[in-house]
N, C-alpha and C positions, 0 to 999 in steps of 0.2 A: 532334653528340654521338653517341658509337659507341653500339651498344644496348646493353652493360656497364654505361656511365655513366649511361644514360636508367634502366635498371634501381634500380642504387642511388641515383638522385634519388629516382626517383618512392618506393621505400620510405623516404627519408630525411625524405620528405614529409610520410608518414601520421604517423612518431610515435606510433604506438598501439599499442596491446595486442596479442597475437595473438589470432585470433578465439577466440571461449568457445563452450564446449558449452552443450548444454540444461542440465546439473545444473552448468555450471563459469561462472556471470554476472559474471565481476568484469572491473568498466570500470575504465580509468586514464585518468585527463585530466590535461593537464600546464596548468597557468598561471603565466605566459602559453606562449602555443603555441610561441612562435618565440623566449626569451629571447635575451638579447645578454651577452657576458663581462662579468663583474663584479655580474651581477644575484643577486638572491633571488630564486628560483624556488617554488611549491610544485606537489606531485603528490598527486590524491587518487585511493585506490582507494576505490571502491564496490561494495557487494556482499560484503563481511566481515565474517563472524558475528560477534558481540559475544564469544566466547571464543577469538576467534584472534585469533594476534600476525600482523607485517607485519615483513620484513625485507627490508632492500635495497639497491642502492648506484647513483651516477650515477656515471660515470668515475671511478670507481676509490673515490670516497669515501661511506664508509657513511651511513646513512638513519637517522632516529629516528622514527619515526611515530608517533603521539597519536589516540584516536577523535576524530574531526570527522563528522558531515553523514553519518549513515547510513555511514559506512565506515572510513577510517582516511585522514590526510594527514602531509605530512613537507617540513620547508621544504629546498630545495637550493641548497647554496652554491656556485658557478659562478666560480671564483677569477679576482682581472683578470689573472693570468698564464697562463689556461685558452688551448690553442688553440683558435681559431673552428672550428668544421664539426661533425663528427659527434662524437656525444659516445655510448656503449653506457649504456644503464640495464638494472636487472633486480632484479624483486620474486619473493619466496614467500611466501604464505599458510600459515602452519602451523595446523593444528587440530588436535586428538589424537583417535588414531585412523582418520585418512587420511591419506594421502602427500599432502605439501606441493605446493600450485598454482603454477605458474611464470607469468612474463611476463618478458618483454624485449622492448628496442626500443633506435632511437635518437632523439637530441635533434639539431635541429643549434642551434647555440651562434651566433647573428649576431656579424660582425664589429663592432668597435665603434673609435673614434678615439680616442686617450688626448692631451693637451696636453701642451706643454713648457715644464716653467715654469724658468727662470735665477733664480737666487737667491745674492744674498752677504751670508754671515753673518759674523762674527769669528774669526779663523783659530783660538782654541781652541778652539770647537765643531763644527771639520772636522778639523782634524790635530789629534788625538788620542795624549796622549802613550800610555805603556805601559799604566801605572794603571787610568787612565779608560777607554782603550780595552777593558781587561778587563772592567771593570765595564759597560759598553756592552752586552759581549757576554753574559754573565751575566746581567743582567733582559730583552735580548730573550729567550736560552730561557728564562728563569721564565713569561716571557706564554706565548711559545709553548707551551709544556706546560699551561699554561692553560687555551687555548683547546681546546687538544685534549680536556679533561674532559668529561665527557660526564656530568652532572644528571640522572637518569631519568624525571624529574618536570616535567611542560610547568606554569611557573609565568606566563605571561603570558595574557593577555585581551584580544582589541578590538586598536583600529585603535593604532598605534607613533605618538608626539608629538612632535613638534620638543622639541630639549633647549633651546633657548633661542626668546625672545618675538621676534617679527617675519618679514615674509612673503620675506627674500630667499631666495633659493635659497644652501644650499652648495656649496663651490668645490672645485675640485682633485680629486676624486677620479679615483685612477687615475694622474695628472702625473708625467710622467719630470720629474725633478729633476735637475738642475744645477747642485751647492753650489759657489759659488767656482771655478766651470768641471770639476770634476770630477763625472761619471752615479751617480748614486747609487740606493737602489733606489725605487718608485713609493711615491705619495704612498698608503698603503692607507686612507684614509677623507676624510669632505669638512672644510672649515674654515668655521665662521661668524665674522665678524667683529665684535665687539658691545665694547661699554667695559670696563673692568677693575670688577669687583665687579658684574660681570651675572649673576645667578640661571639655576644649571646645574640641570635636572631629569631627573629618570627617563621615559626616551622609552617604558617599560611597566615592568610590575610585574615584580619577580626579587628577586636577593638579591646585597648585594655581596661579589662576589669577591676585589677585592684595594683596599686603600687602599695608594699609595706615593708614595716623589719617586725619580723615575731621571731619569738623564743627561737623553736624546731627548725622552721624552715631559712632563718636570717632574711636577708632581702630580697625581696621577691617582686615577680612579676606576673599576674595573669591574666593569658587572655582569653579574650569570649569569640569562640568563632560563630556563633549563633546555633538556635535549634538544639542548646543544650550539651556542645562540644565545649571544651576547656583546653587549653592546654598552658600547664604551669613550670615556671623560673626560678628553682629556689638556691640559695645558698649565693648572690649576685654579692661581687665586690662594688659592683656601681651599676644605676640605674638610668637609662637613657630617654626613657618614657615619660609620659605621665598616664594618671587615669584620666575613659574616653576619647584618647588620641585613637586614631585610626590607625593601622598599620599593616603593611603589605608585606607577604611572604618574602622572609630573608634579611626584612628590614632591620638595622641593629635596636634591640631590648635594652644593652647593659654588658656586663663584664663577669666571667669565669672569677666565682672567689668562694674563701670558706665562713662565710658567715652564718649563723645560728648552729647547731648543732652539727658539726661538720670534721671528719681527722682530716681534713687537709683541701687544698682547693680543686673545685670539681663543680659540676653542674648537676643538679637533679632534675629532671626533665620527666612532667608527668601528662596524664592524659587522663580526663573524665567525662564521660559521654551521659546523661540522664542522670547522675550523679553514681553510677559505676565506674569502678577504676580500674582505669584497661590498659593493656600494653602500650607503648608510643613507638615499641619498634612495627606492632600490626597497625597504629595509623599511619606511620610512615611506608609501610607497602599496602596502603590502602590502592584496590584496584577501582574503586569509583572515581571515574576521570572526564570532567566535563570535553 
């Protein structure tokens, strides 16, 4: 390794803050230290007065930070289209009446293996005549624009809950897709598989954002947990919400079924932080715990 590259390891290593002065103590600790694409990440700074804000961005996409633990944290969404390696973050500390505290550094992002799943569906829900295909495109940017909303208000609590009962793990997250032999784009959340008329719940408290039926996803649910977290309901046989209702972790959504583009009944259960799309098995071992 030439000393260039020995150089930016070893700083790509630390991860940390620049060192603080005597009057300037604020530590950042990132968890987990070494995330991998696709994860939820959080960062906590410590050492911020209770009247200063925290402002900030990981590659390129902005921070929402909430007091936590003597200082302020901010969950970061690490998209599964992120490239692996060095990722630039950078905070300021505003207080009034002093010039804003700086920090930067970098992350590196571990690489991560994505599956390839082959799938054949019925050729009307891959070749899309004009219509439909419009309307396809249509409610993804509704989501998308969605997701991008940013709630100022951190309305979840405690540890995130499986939407449905039982210890399997969800599948597919991340899966290049091969509909009927053509690459389509990844799979952006996991799927559990459970019977038709299985009890969908709120994996934490928020407020629901959208009730709909679109093409891809069938009927759906999402919620806003604020500060720019999501987490979504697709493919529902039945809907138990409305939008705006408030709902409390665990609370029933709706019903396990195959609606929109779907080979059989199942829950697709997704998760989007800053409008990155991140694992919902890593918000569900999310270790930030009020």
């Amino acid at each position: 390794m030439t000393g260039g590259r020995a150089a930016l390891a070893a700083a790509l290593l630390l991860v940390s803050a620049l060192p603080a002065t005597a009057h300037d103590r604020l530590g950042v600790a990132w968890h987990p230290a070494r995330p991998r694409v696709g994860d939820v990440a959080w960062l906590h700074v410590k050492g911020v007065p209770d009247d200063a804000t925290v402002e900030g961005s990981v590659g390129g996409r902005s921070l929402a930070f909430f007091p936590y633990a003597g200082g302020q944290a901010a969950l970061v969404g690490l998209d599964l289209d992120t490239t692996p390696g060095a990722q630039p973050w950078r905070l300021a500390v505003v207080e009034a009446g002093r010039p804003p505290r700086a920090r930067s550094g970098w992350i590196r992002l571990r690489r991560r293996a994505f599956p390839v799943e082959q799938l054949t569906l019925p050729r009307a829900q891959v070749d899309l005549d004009s219509p439909t295909e419009q309307r396809a495109i249509a409610e993804t940017r509704r989501l998308t624009r969605l997701y991008r909303t940013i709630t100022p208000e951190r309305l979840w609590r405690g540890r995130f809950t499986r939407p449905v009962a039982g210890t399997e793990p969800g599948t597919g997250f991340g899966a290049r897709r091969i509909i009927n032999g053509q690459p389509r784009s990844p799979h952006g959340g996991i799927d559990y598989t459970a019977p038709r008329g299985t009890p969908v719940v709120a994996a934490n408290s928020g407020r629901i954002a959208l009730v709909a039926d679109f093409f891809f996803p069938g009927r759906l649910v999402v919620l806003d947990h604020g500060l720019g977290l999501y987490t979504l309901y697709f493919h529902l046989d039945a809907v138990a919400v409305g939008e705006g209702e408030r709902v409390e972790r665990g609370q029933t959504l709706g019903s396990v079924g195959s609606t929109g583009r779907a080979t059989g009944p199942h829950l697709h259960f997704g998760a989007q932080v800053g409008g990155a799309r991140v694992d919902p098995a890593a918000l569900l071992g999310l270790t930030l715990l009020d």
